[in-house]
C-alpha positions in Angstrom: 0.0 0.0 0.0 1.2 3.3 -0.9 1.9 6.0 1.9 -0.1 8.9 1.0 1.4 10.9 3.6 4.8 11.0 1.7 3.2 10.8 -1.6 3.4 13.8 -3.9 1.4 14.9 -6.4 2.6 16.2 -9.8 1.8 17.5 -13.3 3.6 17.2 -16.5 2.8 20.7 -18.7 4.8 20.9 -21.9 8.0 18.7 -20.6 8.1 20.4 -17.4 7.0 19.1 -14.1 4.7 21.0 -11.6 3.7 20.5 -8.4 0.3 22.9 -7.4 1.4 23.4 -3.8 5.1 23.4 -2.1 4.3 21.1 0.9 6.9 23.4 2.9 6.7 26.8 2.2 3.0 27.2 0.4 4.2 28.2 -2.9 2.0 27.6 -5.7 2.8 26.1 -9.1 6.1 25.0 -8.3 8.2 24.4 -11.2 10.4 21.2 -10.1 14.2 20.9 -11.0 13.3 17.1 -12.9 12.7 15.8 -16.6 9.9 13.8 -17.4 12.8 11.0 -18.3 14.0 11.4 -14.8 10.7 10.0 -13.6 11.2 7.2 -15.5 14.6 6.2 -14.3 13.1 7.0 -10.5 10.6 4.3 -11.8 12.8 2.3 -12.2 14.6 2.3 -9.1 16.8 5.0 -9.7 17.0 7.5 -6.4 16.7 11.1 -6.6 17.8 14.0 -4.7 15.0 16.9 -5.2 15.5 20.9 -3.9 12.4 23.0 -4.3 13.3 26.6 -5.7 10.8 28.5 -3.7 12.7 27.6 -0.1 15.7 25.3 -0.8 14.0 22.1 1.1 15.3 18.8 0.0 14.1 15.3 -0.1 14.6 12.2 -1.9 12.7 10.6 -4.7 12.1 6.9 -4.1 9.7 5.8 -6.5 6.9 7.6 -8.6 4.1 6.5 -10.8 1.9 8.7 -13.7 0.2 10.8 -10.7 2.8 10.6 -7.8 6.2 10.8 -6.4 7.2 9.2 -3.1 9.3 10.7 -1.5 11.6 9.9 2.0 9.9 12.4 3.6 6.4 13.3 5.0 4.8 15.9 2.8 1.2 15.7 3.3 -1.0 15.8 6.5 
């Protein structure tokens, strides 16, 4: 069963990947630092090291799927 609490979702808008909140800081429409073919490689058991631009947070990418990203860290209440 997938954590929901460290599950994050995301939206892929002409190549670039958007989350609609920053679960730190409040921002909204945050454009993330990641490729869509980073997603895949996170798919596919690759780990990867994410730092939101609004406030410099960082957490770790474990595994993701076409609506997710689950991350190390707990990002939603």
């Amino acid at each position: 069963m997938i954590p929901f609490e460290k599950a994050l979702p995301y939206d892929i808008v002409m190549g670039d990947i958007y989350v609609q909140e920053c679960p730190f800081c409040g921002s909204e429409h945050v454009l993330l630092p990641m490729k869509p073919h980073e997603i895949l490689s996170v798919r596919e058991g690759k780990k990867k090291l994410l730092v939101f631009p609004c406030c410099h947070t960082r957490l770790t990418i474990l595994d993701s799927d076409s609506d997710y990203l689950l991350t190390n860290t707990v990002v939603r209440k």
